[in-house]
MARDO-573884 format. One record per residue (C-alpha): y, x, z; residue number from 0; residue in three letters. Coordinates in steps of 0.2 Angstrom, whole numbers, plus 2048, in hexadecimal, padded with zeros to 3 digits. Example, Ala and Ser with C-alpha at 12.3 -4.5 7.8 and 13.67 -1.06 7.14 Angstrom:
BEGIN
atom north=7EA; east=83E; up=827; resi=0; resn=ALA
atom north=7FB; east=844; up=824; resi=1; resn=SER
This chain:
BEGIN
atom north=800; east=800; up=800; resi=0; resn=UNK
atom north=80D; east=80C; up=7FD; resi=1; resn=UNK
atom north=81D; east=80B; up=7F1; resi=2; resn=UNK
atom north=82A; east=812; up=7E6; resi=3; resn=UNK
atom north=83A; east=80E; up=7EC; resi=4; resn=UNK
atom north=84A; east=815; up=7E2; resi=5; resn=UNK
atom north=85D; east=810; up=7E5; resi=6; resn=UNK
atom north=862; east=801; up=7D7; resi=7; resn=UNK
atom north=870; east=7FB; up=7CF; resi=8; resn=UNK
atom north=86A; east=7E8; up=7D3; resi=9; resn=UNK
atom north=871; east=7E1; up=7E4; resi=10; resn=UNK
atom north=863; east=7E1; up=7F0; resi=11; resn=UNK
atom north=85E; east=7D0; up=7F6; resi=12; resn=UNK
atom north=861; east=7D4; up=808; resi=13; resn=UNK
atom north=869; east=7E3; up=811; resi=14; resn=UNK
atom north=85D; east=7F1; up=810; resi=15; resn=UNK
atom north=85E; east=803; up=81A; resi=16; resn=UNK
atom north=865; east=811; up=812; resi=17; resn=UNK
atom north=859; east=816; up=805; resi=18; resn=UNK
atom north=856; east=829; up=809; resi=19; resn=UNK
atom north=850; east=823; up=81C; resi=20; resn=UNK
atom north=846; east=813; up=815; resi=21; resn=UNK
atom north=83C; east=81F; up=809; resi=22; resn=UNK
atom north=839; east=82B; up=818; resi=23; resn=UNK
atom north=833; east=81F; up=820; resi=24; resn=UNK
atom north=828; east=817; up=814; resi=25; resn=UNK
atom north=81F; east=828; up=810; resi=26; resn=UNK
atom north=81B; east=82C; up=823; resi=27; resn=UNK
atom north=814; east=81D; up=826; resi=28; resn=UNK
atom north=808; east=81E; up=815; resi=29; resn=UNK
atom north=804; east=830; up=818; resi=30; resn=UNK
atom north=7FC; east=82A; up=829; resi=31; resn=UNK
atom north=7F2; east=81C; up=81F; resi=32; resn=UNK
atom north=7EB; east=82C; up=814; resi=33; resn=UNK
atom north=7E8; east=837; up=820; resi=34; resn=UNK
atom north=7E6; east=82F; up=830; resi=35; resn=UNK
atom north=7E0; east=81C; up=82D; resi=36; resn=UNK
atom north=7D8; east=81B; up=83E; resi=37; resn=UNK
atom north=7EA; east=81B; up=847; resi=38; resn=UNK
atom north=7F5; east=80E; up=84E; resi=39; resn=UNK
atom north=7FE; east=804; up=83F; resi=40; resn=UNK
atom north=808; east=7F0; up=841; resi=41; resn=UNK
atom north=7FC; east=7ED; up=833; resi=42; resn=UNK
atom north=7E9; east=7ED; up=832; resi=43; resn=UNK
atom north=7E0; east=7FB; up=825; resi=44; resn=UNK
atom north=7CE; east=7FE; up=81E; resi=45; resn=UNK
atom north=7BE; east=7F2; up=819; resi=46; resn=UNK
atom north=7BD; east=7E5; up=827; resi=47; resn=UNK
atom north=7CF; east=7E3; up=820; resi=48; resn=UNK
atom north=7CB; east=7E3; up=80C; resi=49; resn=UNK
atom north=7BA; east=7D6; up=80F; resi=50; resn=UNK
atom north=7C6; east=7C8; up=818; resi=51; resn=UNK
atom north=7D2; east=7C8; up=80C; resi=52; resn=UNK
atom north=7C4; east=7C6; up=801; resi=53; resn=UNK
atom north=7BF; east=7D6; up=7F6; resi=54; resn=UNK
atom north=7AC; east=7D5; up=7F6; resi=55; resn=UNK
atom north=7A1; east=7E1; up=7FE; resi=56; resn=UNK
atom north=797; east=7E6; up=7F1; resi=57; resn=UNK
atom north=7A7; east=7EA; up=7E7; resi=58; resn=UNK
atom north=7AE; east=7F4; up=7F7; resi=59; resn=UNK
atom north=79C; east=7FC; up=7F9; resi=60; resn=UNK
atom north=79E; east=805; up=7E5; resi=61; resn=UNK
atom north=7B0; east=80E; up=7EC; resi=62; resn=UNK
atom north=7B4; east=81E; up=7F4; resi=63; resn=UNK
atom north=7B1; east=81B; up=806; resi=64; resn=UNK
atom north=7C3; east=824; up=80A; resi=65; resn=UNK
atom north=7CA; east=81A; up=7FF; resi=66; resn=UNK
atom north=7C6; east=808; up=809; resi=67; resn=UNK
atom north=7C9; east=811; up=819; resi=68; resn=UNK
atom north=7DB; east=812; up=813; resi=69; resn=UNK
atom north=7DD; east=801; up=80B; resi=70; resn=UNK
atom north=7EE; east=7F9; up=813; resi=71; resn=UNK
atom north=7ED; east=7E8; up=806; resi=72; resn=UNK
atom north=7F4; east=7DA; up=809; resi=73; resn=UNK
atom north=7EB; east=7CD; up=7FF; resi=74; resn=UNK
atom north=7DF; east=7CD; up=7F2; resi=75; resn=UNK
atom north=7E5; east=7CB; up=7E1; resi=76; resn=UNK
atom north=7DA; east=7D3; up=7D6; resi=77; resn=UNK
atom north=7CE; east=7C1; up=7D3; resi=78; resn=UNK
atom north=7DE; east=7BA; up=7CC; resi=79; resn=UNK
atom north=7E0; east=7C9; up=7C2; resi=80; resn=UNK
atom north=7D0; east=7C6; up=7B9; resi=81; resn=UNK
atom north=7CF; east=7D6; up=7B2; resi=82; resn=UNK
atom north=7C4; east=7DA; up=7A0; resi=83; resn=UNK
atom north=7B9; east=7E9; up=79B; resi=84; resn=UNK
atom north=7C4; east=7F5; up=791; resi=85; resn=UNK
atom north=7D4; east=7EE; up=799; resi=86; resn=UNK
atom north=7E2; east=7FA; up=79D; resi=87; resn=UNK
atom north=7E9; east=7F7; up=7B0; resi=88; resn=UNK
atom north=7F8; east=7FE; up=7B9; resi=89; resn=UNK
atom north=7F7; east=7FD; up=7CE; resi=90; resn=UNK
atom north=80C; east=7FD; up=7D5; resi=91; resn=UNK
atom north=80A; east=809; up=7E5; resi=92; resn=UNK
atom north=7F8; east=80C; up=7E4; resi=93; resn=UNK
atom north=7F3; east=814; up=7F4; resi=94; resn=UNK
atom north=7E5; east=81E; up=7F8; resi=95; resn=UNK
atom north=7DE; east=814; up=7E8; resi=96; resn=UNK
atom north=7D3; east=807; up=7ED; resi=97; resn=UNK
atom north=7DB; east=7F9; up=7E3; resi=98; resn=UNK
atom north=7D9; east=806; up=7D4; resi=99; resn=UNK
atom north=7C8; east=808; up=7D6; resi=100; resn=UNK
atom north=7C1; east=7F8; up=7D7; resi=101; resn=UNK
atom north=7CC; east=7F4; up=7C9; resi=102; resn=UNK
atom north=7C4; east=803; up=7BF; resi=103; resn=UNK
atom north=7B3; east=7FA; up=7C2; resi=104; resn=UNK
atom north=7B8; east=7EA; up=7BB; resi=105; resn=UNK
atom north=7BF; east=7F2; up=7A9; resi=106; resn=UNK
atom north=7B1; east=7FF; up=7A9; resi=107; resn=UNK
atom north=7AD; east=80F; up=79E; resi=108; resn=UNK
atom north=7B9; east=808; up=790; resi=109; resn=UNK
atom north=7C9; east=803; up=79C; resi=110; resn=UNK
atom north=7D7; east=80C; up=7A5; resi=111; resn=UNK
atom north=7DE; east=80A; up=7B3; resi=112; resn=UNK
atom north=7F0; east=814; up=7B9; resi=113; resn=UNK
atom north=7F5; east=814; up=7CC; resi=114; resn=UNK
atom north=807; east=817; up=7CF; resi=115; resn=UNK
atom north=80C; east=81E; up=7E1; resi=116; resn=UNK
atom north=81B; east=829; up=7E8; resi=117; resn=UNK
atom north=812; east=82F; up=7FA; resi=118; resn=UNK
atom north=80A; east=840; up=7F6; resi=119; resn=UNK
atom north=7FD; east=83F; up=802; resi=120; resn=UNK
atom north=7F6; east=82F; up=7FB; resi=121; resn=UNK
atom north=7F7; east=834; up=7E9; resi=122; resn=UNK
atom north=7ED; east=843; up=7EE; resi=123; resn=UNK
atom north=7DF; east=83B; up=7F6; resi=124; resn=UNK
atom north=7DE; east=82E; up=7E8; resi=125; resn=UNK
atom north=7DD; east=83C; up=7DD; resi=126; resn=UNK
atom north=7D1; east=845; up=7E8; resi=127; resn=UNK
atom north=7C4; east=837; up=7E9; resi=128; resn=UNK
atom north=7C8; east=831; up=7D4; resi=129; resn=UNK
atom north=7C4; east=842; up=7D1; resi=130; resn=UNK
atom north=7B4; east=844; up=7DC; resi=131; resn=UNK
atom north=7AD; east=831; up=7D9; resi=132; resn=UNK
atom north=7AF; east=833; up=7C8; resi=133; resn=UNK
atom north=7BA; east=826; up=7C4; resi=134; resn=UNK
atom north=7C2; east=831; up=7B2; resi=135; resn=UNK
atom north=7C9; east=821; up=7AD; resi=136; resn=UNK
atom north=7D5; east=81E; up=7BA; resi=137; resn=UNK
atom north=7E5; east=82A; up=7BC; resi=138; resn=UNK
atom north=7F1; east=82A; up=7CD; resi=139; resn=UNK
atom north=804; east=82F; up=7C5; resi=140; resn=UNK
atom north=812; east=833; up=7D1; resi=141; resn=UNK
atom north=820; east=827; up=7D0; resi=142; resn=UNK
atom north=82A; east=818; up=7D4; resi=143; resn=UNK
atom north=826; east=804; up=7D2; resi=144; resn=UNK
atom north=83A; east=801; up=7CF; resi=145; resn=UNK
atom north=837; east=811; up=7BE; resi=146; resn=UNK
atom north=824; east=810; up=7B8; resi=147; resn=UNK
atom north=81E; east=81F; up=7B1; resi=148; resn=UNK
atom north=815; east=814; up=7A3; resi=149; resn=UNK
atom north=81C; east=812; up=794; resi=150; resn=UNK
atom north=820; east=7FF; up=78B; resi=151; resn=UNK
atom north=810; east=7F0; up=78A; resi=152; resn=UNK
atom north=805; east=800; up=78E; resi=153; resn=UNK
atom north=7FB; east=7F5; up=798; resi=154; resn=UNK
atom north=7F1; east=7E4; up=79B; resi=155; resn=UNK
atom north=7F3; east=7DF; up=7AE; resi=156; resn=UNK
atom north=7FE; east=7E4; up=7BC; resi=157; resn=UNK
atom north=7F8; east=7E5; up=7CD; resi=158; resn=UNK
atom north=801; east=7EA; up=7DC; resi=159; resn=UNK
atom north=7FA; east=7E5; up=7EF; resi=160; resn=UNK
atom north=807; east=7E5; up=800; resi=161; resn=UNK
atom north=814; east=7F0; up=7F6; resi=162; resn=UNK
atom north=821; east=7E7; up=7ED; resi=163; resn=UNK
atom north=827; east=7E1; up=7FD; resi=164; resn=UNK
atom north=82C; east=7F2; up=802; resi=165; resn=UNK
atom north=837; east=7F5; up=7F1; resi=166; resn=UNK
atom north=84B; east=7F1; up=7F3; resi=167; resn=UNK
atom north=84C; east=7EE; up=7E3; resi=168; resn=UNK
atom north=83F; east=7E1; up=7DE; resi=169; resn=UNK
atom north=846; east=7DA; up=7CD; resi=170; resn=UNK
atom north=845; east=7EA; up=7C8; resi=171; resn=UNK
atom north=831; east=7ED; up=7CC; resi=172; resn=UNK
atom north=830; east=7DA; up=7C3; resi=173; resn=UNK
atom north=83B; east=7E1; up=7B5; resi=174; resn=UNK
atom north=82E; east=7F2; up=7B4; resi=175; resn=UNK
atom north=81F; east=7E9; up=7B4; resi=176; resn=UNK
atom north=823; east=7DD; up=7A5; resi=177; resn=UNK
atom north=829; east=7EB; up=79B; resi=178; resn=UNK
atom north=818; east=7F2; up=79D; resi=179; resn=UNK
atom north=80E; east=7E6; up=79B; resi=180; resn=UNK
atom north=808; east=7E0; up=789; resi=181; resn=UNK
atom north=80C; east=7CE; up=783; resi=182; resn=UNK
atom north=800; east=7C1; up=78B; resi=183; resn=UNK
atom north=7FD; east=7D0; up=79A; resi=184; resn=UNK
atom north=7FC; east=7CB; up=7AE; resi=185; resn=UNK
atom north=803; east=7CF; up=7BC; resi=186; resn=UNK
atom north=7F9; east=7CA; up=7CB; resi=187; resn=UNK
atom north=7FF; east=7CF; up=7DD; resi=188; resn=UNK
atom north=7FE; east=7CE; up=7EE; resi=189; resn=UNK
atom north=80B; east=7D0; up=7F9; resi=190; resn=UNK
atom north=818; east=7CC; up=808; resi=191; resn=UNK
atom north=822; east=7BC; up=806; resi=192; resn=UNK
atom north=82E; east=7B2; up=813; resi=193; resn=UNK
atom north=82E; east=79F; up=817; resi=194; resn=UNK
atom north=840; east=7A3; up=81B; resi=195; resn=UNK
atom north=84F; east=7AE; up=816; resi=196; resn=UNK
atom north=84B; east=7C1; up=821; resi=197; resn=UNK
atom north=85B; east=7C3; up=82E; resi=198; resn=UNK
atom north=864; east=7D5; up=82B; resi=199; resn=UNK
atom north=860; east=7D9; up=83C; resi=200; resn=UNK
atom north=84F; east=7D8; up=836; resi=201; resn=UNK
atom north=854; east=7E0; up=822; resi=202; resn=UNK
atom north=85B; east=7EF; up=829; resi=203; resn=UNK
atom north=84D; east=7F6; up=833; resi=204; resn=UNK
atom north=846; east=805; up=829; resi=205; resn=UNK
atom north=835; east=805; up=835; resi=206; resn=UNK
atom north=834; east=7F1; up=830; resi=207; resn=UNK
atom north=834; east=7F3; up=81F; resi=208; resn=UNK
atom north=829; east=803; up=81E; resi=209; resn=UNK
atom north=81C; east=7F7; up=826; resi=210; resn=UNK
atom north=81E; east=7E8; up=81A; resi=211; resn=UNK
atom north=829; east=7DE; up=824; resi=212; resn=UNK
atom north=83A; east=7DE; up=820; resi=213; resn=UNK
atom north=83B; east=7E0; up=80D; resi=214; resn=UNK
atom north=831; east=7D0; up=80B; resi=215; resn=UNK
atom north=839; east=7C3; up=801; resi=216; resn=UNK
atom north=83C; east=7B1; up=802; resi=217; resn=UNK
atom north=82D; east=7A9; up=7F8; resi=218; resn=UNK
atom north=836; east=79F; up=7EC; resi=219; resn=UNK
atom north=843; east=7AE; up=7E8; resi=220; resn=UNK
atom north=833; east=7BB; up=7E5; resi=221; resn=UNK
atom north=82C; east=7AE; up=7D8; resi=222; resn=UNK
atom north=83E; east=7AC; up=7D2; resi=223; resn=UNK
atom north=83F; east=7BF; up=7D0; resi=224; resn=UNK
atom north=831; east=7BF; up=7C4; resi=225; resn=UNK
atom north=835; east=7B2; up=7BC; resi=226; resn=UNK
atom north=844; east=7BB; up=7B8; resi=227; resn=UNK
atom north=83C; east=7C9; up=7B2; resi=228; resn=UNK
atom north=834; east=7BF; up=7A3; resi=229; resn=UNK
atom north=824; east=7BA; up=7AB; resi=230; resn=UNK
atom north=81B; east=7A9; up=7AD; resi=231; resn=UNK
atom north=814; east=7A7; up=7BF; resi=232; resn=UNK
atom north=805; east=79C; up=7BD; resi=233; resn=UNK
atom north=7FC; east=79D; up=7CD; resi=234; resn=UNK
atom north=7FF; east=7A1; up=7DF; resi=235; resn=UNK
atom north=7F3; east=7A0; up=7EF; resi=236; resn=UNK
atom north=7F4; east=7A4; up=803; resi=237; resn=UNK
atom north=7EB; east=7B4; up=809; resi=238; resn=UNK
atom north=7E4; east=7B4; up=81B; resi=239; resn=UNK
atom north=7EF; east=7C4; up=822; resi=240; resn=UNK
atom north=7F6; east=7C6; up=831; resi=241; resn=UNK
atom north=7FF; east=7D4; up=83B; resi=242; resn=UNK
atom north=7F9; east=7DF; up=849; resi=243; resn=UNK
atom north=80A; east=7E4; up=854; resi=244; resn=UNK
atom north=810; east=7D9; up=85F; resi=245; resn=UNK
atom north=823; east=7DB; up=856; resi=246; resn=UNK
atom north=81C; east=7DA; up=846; resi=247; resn=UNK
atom north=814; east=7CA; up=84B; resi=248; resn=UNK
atom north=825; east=7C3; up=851; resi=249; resn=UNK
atom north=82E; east=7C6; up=842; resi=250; resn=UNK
atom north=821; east=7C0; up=837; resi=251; resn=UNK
atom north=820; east=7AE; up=842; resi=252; resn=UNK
atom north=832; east=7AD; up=845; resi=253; resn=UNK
atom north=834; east=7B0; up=830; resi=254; resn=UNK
atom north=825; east=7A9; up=829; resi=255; resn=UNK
atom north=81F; east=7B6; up=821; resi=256; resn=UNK
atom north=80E; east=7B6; up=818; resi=257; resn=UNK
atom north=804; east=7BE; up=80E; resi=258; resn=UNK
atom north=801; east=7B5; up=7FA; resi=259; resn=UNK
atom north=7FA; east=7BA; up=7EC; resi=260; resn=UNK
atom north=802; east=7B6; up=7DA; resi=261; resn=UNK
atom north=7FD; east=7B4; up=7C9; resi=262; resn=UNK
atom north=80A; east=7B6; up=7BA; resi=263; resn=UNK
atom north=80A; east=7B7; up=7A8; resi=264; resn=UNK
atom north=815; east=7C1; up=798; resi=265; resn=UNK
atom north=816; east=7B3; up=78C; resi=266; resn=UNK
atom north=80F; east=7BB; up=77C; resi=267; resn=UNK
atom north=820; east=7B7; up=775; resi=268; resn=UNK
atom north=833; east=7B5; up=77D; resi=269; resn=UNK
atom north=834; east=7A7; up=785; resi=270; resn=UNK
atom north=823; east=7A0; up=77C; resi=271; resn=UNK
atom north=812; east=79E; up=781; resi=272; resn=UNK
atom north=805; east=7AA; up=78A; resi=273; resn=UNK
């Protein structure tokens, strides 16, 4: 679960923390889900995690061990993804990788699948256990959700899991992955959403925001932004997530905030059908 953040020329929904100390914060915090997965987080991590929110256990049981022990999802979007043999995926902060990897399965020998991710230490390990589970077709580049290293409709489905939450500048993720994404592509997510409008008290915490609080939007604005973006959202559902801290769990009841998973659509032409 961990992001590209950049500074924008689009006004940020909310007040954020200065970028430099949000970004700081954000790569700590998703070091220690690489490297130390057993410690104390607001958020739960690993397979008890992954098989609640609904990825199967024979799927999880074909992935690189390290790689589950790190998951910090949110939801599980890849069953509306529906992903194809021979399909070319693109995973938006792809972690210690296992959202790549079960996505590399469902394309198989003939598909490709890019993660994108800015903290170094879970590029590495992705890379690490691509390399050593010999997952060839799935490549980890260093880089930013809100400036994909991918070039235009280079790819069929978007994923992203518990990360565009954390991006100050989400019309400009939304904006990235329909670039990218062929005519007729998907994008299919899970992520942070708010019943309610986030307070600035809450907005301006760096801490809150590294930990998928804070930078969550109001549901009907995060659909909005995507619409915006060119896309068609077609389907969303609830996911059964639920912080650990006791502040985390304050500002999530006092906010509504909750875990979805979404489903949208490039129309194959402007404005025409998918």
């Amino acid at each position: 679960m961990t992001e590209p953040l950049s500074s924008s020329t689009t006004e940020p929904l909310a007040r954020a923390p200065d970028i430099r100390e949000l970004e700081t914060k954000v790569k700590d915090l998703y070091q220690q889900v690489a490297t130390a997965p057993d410690g104390a987080f607001h958020f739960e991590l690993g397979r008890p995690l992954a098989e609640r929110l609904g990825y199967p256990a024979a799927v999880l049981d074909g992935l690189p061990a390290e790689a589950v022990e790190s998951f910090a999802g949110v939801g599980h979007a890849l069953d509306l993804a529906a992903l194809q043999p021979g399909e070319r995926v693109l995973d938006l902060g792809s972690g210690s990788g296992t959202d790549a990897f079960c996505a590399a399965l469902a394309v198989g020998p003939a598909g490709r699948v890019i993660g994108v991710d800015f903290t170094p230490a879970q590029l590495d390990k992705a890379r690490r256990l691509a390399r050593d589970g010999g997952f060839d077709r799935v490549e980890f580049r260093e880089g930013r959700i809100e400036e994909l290293p991918v070039a235009d409709t280079e790819v069929d489905c978007v994923i992203s899991n518990g990360v565009i939450n954390l991006s100050p500048d989400k019309p400009r993720v939304f904006s990235e992955a329909a670039r990218v994404l062929r005519p007729g592509g998907r994008l299919a997510v899970a992520d942070l959403v708010t019943e309610r409008p986030l307070g600035d008290a809450i907005t301006a915490q760096a801490d809150l925001w590294a930990s998928c609080i804070a930078g969550a939007a109001q549901e009907d604005t995060y659909r909005h932004m995507i619409e915006t973006a060119g896309l068609r959202v077609e389907r969303t559902c609830p996911n059964p997530y639920d912080f650990l801290s006791e502040r985390a769990r304050n500002a999530s009841a006092r906010y509504g905030v909750k875990s979805i998973s979404l489903l949208a659509v490039k129309p194959r032409t402007p404005g025409g059908v998918s």
